[in-house]
KEKE-3310 file (N, C-alpha, C; in steps of 0.2 Angstrom, whole numbers, plus 5000, padded with zeros to 4 digits):
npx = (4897:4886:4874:4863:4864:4859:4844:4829:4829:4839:4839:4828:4834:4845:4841:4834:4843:4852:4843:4842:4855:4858:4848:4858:4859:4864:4861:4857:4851:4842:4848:4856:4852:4862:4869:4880:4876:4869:4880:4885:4876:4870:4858:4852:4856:4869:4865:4875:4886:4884:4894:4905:4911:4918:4919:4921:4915:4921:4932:4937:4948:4943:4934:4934:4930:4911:4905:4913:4912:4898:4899:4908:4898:4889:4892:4899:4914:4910:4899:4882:4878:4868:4866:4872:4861:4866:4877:4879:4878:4884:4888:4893:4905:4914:4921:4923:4929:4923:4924:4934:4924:4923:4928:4921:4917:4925:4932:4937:4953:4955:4964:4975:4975:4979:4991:4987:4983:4970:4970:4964:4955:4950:4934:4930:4922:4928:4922:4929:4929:4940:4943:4955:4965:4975:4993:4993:5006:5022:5036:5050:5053:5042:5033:5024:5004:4991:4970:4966:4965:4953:4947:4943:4941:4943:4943:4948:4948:4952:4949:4958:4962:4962:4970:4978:4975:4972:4977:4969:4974:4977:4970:4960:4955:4959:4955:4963:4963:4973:4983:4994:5012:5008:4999:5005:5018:5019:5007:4990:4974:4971:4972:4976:4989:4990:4992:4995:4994:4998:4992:4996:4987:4997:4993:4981:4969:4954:4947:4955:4954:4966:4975:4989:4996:5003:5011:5015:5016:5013:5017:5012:5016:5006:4998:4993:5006:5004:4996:5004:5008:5014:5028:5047:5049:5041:5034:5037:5030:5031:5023:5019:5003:4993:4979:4970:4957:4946:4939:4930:4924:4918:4927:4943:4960:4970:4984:5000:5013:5025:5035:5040:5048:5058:5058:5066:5077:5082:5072:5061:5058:5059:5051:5047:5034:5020:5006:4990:4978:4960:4944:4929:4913:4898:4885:4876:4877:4887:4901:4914:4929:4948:4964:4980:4996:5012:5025:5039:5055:5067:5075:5078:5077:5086:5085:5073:5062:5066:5055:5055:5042:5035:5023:5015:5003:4995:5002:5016:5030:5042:5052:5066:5075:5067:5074:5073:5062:5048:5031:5017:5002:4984:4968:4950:4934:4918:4908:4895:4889:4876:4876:4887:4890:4890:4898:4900:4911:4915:4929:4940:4954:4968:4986:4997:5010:5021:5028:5018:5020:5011:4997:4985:4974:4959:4948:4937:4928:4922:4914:4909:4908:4903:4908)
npy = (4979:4965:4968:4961:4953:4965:4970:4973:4973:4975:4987:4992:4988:4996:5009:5012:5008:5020:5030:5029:5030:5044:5048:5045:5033:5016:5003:4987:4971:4957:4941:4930:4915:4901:4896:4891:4897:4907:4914:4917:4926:4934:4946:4942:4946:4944:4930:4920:4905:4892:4883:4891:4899:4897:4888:4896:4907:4919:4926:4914:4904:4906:4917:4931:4946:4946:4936:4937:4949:4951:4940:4948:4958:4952:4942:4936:4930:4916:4914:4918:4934:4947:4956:4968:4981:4990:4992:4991:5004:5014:5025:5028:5018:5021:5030:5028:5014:4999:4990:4975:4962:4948:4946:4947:4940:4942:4956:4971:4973:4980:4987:4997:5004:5014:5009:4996:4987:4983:4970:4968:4974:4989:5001:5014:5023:5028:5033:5035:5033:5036:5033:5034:5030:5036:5029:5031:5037:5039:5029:5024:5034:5035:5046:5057:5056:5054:5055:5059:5055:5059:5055:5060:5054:5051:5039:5035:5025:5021:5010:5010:5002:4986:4980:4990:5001:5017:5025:5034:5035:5040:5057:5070:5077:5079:5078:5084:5078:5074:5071:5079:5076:5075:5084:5097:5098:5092:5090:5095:5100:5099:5097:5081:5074:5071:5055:5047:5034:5023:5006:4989:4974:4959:4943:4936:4926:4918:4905:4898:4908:4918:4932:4944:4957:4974:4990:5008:5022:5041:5051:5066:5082:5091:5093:5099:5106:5108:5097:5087:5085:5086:5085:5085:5081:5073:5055:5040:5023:5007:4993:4976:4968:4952:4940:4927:4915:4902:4888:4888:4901:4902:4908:4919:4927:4940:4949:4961:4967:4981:4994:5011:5025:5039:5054:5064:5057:5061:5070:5060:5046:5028:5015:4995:4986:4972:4967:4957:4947:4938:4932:4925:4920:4925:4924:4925:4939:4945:4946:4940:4947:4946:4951:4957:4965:4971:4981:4985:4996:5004:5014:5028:5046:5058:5072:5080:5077:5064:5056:5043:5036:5035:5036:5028:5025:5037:5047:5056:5057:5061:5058:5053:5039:5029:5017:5002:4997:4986:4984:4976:4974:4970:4967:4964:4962:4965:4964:4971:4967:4970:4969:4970:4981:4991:4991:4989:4992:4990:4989:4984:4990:4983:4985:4971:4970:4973:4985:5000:5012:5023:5020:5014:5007:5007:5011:5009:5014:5009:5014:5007:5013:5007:5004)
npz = (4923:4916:4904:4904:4913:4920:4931:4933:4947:4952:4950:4961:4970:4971:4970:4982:4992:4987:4992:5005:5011:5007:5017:5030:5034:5040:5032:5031:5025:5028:5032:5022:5015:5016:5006:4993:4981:4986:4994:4982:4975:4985:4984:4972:4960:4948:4948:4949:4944:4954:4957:4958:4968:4983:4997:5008:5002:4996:4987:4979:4968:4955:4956:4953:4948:4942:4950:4962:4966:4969:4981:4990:4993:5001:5009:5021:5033:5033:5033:5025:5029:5036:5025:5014:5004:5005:4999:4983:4981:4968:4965:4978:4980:4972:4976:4990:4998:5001:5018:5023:5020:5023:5034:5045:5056:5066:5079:5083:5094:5110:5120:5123:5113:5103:5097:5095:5081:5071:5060:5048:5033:5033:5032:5041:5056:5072:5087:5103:5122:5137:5152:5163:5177:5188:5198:5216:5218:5209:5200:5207:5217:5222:5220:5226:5216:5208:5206:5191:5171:5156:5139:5125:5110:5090:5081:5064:5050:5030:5017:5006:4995:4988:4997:5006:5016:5024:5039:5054:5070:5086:5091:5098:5112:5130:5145:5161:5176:5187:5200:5213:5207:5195:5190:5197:5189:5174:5169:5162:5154:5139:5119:5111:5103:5084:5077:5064:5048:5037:5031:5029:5021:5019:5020:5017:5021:5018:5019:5029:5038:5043:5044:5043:5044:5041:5046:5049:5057:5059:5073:5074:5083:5086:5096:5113:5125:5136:5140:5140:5126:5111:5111:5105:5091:5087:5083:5077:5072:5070:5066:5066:5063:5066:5062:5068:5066:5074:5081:5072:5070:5081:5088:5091:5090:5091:5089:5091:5088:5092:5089:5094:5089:5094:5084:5089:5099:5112:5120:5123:5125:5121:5114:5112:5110:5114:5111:5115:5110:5115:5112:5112:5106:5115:5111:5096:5094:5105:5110:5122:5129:5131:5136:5135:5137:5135:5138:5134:5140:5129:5129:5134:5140:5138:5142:5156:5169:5184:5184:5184:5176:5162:5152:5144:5132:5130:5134:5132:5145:5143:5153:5163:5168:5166:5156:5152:5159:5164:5159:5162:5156:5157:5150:5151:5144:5134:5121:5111:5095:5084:5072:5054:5053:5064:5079:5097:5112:5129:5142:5155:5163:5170:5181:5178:5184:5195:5194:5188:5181:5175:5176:5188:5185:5170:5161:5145:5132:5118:5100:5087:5068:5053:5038)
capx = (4892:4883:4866:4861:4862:4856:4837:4823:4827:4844:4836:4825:4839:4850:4837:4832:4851:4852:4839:4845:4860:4857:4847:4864:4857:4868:4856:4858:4846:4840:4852:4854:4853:4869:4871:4886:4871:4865:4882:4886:4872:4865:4854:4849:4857:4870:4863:4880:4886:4886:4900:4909:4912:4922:4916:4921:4911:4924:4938:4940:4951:4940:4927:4934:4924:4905:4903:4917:4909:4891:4903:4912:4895:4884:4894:4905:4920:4908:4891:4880:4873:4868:4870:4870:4859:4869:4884:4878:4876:4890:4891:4898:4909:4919:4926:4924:4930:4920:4928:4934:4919:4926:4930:4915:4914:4931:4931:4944:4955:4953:4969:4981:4971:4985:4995:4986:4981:4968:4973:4958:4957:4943:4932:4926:4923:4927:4924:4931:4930:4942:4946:4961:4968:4984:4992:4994:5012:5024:5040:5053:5055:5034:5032:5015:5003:4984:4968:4965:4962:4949:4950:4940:4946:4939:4948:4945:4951:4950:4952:4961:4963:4959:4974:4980:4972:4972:4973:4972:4973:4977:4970:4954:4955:4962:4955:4965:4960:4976:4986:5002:5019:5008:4997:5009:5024:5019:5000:4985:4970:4974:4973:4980:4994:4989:4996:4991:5001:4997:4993:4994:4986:5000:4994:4973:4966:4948:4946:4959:4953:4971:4978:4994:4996:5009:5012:5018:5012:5019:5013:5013:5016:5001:4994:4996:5010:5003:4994:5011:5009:5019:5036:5051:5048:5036:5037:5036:5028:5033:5020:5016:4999:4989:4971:4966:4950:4946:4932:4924:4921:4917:4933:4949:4966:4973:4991:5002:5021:5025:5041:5041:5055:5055:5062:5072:5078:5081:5069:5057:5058:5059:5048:5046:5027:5017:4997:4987:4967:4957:4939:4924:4906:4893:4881:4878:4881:4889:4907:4917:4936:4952:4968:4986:5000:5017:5029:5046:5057:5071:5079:5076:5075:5093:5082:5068:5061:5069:5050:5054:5039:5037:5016:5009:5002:4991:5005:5025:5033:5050:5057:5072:5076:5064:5075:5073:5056:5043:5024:5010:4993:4976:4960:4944:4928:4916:4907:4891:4889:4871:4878:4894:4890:4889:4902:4901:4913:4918:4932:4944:4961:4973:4991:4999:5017:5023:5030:5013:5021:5007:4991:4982:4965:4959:4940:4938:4921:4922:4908:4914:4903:4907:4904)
capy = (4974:4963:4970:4953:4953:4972:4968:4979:4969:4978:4994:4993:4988:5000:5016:5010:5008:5029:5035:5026:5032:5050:5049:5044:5028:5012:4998:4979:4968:4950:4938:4928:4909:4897:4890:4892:4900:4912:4917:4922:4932:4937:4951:4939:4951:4941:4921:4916:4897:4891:4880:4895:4901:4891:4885:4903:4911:4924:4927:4909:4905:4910:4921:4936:4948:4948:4933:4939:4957:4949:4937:4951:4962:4949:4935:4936:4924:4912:4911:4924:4935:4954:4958:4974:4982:4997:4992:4992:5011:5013:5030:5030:5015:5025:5036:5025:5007:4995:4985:4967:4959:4943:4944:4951:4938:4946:4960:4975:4974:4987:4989:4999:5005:5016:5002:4989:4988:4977:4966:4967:4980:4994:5010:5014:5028:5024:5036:5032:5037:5033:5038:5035:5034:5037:5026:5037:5037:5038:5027:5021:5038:5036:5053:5060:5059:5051:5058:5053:5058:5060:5055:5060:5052:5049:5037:5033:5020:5023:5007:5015:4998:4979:4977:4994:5009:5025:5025:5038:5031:5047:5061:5070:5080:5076:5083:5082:5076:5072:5075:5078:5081:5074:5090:5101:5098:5092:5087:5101:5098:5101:5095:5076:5073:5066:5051:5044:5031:5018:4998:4984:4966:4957:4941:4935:4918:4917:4899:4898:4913:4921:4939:4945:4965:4979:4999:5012:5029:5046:5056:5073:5086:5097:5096:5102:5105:5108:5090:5080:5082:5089:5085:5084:5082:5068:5049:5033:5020:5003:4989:4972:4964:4946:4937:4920:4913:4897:4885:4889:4907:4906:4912:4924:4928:4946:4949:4963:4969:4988:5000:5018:5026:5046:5057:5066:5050:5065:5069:5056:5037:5025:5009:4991:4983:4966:4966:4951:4946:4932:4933:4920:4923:4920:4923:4930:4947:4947:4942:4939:4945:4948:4954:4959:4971:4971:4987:4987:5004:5003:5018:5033:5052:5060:5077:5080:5077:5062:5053:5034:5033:5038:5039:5024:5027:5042:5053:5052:5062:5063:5056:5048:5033:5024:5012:4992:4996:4981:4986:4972:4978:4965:4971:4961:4967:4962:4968:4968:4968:4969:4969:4970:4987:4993:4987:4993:4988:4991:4986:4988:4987:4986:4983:4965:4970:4977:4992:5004:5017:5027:5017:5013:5005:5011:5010:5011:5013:5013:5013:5009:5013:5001:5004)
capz = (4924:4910:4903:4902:4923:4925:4928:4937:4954:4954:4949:4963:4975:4971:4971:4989:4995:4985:4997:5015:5012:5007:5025:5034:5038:5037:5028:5033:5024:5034:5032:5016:5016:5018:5001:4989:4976:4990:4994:4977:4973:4990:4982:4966:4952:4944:4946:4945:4946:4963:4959:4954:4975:4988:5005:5012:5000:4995:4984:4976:4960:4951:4960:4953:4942:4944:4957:4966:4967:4975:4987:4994:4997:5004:5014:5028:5031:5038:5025:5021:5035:5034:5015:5013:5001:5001:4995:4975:4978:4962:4966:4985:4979:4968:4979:4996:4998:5011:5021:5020:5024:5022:5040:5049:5062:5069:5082:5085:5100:5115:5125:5117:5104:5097:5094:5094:5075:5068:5052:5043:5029:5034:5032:5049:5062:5078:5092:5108:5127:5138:5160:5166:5184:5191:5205:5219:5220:5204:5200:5211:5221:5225:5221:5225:5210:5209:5202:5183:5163:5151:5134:5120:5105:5086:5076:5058:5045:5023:5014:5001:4990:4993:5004:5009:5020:5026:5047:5059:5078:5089:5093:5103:5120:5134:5151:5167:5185:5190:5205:5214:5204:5187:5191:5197:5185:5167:5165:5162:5150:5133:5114:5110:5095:5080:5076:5053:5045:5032:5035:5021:5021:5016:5021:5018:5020:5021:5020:5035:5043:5043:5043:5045:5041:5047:5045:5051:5057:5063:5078:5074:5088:5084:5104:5118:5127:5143:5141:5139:5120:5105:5113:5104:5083:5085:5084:5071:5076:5066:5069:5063:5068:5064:5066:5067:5065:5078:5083:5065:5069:5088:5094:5088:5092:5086:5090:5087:5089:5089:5089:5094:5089:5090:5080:5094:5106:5119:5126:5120:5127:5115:5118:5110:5115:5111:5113:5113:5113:5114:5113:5113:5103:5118:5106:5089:5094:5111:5111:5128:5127:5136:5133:5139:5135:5137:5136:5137:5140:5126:5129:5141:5137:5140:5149:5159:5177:5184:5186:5181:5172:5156:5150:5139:5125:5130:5133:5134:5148:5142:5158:5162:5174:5164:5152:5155:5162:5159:5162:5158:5159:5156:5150:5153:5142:5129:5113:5106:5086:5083:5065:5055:5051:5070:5086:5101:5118:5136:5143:5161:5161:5177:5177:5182:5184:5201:5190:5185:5176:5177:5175:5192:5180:5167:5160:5139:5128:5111:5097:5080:5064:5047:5031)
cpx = (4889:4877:4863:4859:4859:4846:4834:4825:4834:4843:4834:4830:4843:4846:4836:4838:4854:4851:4842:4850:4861:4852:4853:4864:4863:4863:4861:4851:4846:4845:4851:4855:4859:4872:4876:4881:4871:4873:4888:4882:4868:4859:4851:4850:4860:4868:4871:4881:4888:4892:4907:4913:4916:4919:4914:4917:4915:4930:4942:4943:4949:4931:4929:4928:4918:4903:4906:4915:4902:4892:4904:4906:4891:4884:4900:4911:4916:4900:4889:4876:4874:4871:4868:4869:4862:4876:4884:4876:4883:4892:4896:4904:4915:4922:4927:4924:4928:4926:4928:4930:4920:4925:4926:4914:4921:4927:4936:4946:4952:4958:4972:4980:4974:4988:4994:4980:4977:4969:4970:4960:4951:4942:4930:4929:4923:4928:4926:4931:4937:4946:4951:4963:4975:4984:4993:5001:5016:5034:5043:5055:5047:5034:5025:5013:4993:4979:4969:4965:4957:4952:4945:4939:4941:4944:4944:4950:4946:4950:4952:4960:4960:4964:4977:4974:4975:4971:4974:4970:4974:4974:4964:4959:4955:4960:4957:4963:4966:4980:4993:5006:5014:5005:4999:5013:5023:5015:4994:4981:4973:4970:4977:4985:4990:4994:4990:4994:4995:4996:4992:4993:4989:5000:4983:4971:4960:4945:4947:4957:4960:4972:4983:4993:5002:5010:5017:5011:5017:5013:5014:5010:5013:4997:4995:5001:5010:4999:4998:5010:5014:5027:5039:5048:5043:5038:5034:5035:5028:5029:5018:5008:4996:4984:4971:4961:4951:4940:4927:4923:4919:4921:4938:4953:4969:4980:4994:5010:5022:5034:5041:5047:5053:5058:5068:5071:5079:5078:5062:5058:5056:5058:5048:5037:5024:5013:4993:4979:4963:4951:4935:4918:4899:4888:4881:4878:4885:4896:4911:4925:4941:4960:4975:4989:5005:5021:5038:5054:5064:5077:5074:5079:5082:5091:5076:5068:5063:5061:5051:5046:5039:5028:5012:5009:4996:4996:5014:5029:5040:5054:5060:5072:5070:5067:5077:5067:5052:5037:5019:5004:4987:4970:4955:4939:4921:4911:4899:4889:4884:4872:4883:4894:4893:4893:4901:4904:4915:4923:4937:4949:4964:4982:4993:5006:5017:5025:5023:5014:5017:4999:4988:4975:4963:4952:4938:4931:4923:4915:4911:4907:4906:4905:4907)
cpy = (4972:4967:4967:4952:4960:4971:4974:4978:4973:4985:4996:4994:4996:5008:5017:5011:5017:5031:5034:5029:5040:5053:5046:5040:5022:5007:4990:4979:4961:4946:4934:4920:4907:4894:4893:4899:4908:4918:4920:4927:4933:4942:4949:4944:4946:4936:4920:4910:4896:4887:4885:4898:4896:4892:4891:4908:4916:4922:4917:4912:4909:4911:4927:4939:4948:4944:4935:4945:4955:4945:4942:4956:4959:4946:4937:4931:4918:4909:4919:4927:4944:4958:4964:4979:4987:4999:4991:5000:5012:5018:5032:5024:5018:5029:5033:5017:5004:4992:4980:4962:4951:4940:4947:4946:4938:4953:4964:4973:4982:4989:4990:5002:5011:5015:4999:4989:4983:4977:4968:4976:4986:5000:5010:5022:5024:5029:5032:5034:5031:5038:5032:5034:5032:5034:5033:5038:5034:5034:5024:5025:5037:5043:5053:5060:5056:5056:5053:5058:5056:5060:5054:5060:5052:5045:5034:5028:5020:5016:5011:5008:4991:4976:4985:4998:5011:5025:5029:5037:5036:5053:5063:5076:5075:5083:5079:5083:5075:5077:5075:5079:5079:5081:5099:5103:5097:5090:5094:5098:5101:5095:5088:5077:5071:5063:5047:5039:5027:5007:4995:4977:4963:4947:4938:4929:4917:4910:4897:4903:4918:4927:4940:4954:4968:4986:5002:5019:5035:5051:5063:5077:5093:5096:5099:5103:5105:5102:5085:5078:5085:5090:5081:5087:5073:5061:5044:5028:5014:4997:4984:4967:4959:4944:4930:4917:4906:4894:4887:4895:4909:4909:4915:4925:4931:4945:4956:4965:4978:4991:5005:5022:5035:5049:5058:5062:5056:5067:5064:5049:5034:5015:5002:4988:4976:4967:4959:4951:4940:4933:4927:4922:4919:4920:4926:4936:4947:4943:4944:4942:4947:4948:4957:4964:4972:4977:4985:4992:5001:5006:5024:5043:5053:5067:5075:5077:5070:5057:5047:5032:5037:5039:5034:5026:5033:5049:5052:5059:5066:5062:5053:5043:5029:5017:5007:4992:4991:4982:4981:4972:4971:4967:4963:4963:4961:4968:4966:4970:4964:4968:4970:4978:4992:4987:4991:4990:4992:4986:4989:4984:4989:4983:4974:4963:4975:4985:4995:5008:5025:5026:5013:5007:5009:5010:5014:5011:5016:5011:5013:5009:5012:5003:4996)
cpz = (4917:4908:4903:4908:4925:4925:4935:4945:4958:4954:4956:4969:4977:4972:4979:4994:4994:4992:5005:5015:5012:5014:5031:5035:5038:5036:5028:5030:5028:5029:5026:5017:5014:5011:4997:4985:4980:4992:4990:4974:4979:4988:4977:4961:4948:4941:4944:4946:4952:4964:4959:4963:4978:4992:5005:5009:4996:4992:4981:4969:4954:4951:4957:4949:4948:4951:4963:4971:4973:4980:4993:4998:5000:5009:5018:5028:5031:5034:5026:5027:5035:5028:5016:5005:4997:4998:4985:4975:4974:4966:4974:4983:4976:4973:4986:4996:5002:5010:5021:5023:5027:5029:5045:5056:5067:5073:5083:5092:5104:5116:5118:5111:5099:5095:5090:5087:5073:5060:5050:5039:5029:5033:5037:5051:5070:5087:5100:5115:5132:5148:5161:5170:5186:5196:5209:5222:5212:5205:5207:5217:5224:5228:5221:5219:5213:5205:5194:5175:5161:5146:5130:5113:5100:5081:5068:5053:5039:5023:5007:4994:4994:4999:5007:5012:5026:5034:5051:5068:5083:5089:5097:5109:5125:5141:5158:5175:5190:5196:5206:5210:5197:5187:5191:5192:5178:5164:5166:5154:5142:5125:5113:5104:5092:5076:5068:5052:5040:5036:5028:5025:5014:5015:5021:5016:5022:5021:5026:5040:5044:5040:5045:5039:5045:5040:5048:5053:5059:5067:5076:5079:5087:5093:5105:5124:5135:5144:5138:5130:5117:5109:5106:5095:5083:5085:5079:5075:5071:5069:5062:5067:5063:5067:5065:5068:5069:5078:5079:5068:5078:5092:5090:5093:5088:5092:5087:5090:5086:5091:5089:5096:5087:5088:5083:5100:5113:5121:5124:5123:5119:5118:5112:5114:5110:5114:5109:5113:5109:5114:5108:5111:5110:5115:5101:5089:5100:5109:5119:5127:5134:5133:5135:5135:5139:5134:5138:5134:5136:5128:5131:5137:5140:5143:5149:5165:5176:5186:5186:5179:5167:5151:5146:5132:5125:5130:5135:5138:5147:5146:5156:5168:5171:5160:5157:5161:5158:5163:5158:5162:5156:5158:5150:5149:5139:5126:5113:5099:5084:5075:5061:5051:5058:5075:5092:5109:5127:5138:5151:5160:5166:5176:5181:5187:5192:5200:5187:5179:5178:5177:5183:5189:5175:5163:5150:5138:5120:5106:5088:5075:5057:5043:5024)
residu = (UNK:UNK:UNK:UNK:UNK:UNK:UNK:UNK:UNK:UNK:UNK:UNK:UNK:UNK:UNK:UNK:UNK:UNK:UNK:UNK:UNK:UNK:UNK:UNK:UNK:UNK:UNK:UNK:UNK:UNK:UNK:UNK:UNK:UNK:UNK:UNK:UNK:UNK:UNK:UNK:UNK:UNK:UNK:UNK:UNK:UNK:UNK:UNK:UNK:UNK:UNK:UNK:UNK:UNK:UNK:UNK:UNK:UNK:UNK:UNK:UNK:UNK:UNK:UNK:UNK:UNK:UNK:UNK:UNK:UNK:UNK:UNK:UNK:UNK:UNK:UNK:UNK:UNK:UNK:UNK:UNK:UNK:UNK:UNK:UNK:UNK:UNK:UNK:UNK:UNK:UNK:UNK:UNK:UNK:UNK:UNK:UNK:UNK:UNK:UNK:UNK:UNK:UNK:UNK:UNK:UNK:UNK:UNK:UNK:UNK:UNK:UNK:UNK:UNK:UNK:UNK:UNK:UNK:UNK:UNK:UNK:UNK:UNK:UNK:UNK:UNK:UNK:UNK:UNK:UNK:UNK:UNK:UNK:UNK:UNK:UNK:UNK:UNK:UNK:UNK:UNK:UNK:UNK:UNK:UNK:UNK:UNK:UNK:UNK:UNK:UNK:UNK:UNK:UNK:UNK:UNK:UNK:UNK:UNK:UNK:UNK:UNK:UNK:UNK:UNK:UNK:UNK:UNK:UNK:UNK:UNK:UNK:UNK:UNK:UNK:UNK:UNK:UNK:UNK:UNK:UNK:UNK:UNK:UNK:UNK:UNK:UNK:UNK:UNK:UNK:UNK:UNK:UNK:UNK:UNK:UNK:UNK:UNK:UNK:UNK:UNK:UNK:UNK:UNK:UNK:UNK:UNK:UNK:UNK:UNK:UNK:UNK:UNK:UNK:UNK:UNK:UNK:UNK:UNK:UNK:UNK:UNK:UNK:UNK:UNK:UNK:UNK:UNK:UNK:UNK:UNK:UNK:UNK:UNK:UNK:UNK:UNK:UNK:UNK:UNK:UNK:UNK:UNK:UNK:UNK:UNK:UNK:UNK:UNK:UNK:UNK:UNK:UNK:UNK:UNK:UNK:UNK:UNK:UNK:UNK:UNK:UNK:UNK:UNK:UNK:UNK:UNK:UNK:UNK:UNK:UNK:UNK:UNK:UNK:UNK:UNK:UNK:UNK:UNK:UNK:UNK:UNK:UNK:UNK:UNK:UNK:UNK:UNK:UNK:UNK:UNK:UNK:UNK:UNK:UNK:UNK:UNK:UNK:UNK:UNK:UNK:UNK:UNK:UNK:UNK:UNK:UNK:UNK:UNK:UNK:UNK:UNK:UNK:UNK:UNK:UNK:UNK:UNK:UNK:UNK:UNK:UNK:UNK:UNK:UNK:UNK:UNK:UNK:UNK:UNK:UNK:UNK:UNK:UNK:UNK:UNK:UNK:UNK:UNK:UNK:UNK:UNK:UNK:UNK:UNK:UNK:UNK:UNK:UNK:UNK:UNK:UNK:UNK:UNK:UNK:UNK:UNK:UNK:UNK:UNK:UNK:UNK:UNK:UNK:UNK:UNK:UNK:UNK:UNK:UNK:UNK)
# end
């Protein structure tokens, strides 16, 4: 920073941003006025040239450096709104990188949520609950089943750089209600997998609103085996996903593409899937969305019970008689995002396809917390 720009006003800032933050707090200040000027120094430290920012506020030609810096921590893709004071604390930047604010009037998807990867480049916590129910009859044999899951998940995303981070989408407790042969035969309460991998934004346009990103991850077979986890030597999961910004900011369309390929194809199914979501801002915190998901059985475990279903993304039974299944599910929910610090949603999700698998409905809540 200049010493020319470092004045009292920054001082104070930043001493005030220290303490809230050494109380856990997350600190939003009132929104910053809409002007070029405003949404390069939202906090008034550096006074840079307003002509120096573009429309969106962010990462113009030449925005980098200092404007660039009070762009990124003040304004959103869309103008300047919840600038946050505590992002000049120097000290937690060094070692923890926000999230790309750029894109704050964006929302994570729901359905799918260990797939279904949001583009955006993030730090966040995001615990999750999620129940479950089983139809009451499994596959093409309408084997007894019914009853349901619990799922008590924590997911977390680093951003390690301005376009790469750190994701962990899996893992948490899993407690079973279910019944019939899932009861009987291969489901009991247990420990989830954890599933880590890596995401890059290959692909940022904040003027247009556009994201395009993709990764990978790897499940590893750290569960429970009595809750349909740690089978085989674990599974890669190769995805690409995208966002785009609509109606100036009142609506969005994420997208992604996945490949789950397990180590050992025997006893392990091997799936391809597309998840979509559409969502609507009814106001400036409530957003409206909706959202599908398409599976399709690639390749089938060579042992195991002969179930014809195979488990989603909560757990993989290792059956057979599953390849060339296609199961489309569609969730319904909405959001509200008091702030772009704080998310929080609900969501139900039932299947649409005659084929179930093993999803009856299925009822999500997650709570994400941003830095």
């Amino acid at each position: 920073m200049n010493s020319g720009r470092f004045n009292w006003r920054f001082v104070k800032t930043c001493g005030l941003a220290s303490l809230a933050m050494l109380m856990g707090g997350i600190v939003a200040s009132p929104a910053a006025s809409a002007g070029h000027g405003a949404c390069c120094d939202p906090m008034g430290v550096f006074s840079c040239d307003e002509n120096t920012c573009d429309d969106w506020c962010c990462d113009a030609s030449g925005c980098e450096g200092v404007c660039d810096a009070g762009c990124d921590r003040g304004c959103d893709g869309l103008g300047c709104s919840g600038c946050k004071a505590c992002s000049c604390l120097l000290s937690l930047k060094d070692c923890l990188r926000q999230s790309d604010h750029c894109f704050d009037d964006f929302i994570s998807p729901m359905i799918d949520f260990v797939h279904f990867e949001d583009p955006r480049n993030l730090t966040e916590l995001r615990p999750i609950f999620v129940t479950h129910q089983f139809p009451n009859t499994l596959g093409p044999g309408n084997i007894p089943a019914g009853g349901s899951v619990q799922l008590f998940a924590l997911q977390f995303r680093i951003a390690l750089t301005e376009r790469l981070s750190l994701i962990a989408v899996k893992d948490g407790y899993i407690l079973d209600n279910s019944e019939g042969a899932l009861d009987t035969l291969v489901l009991d309460s247990g420990w989830a997998d954890v599933s880590a991998g890596l995401k890059y934004n290959f692909i940022r346009n904040t003027q247009t609103g556009t994201l395009v990103s993709g990764g990978l991850t790897y499940e590893i077979p750290l569960g429970s085996e009595q809750a349909a986890q740690a089978v085989g030597d674990g599974e890669f999961h190769f995805f690409a996903s995208g966002g785009q910004r609509l109606w100036g900011g009142n609506a969005h369309l994420l997208t992604s593409f996945g490949w789950q390929l397990p180590v050992d194809q025997s006893v392990q199914s091997t799936t391809v899937h597309w998840n979509n979501h559409f969502d609507v801002k009814l106001t400036d915190r409530v957003y409206l969305f909706t959202e599908n998901s398409w599976w399709h059985w690639v390749d089938e475990a060579e042992v195991g019970a002969a179930l014809g279903v195979s488990g989603q993304d909560l757990i993989n039974l290792g059956s057979t008689n599953v390849e060339g299944n296609d199961l489309v599910t569609h969730n319904v929910g909405m959001k509200y995002k008091p702030n772009r610090n704080v998310e929080a949603g609900v969501a139900y999700e039932f299947p649409l396809t005659e084929f179930k698998d093993v999803i009856e409905d299925r009822v999500t809540l997650d709570l994400i917390l941003r830095y």
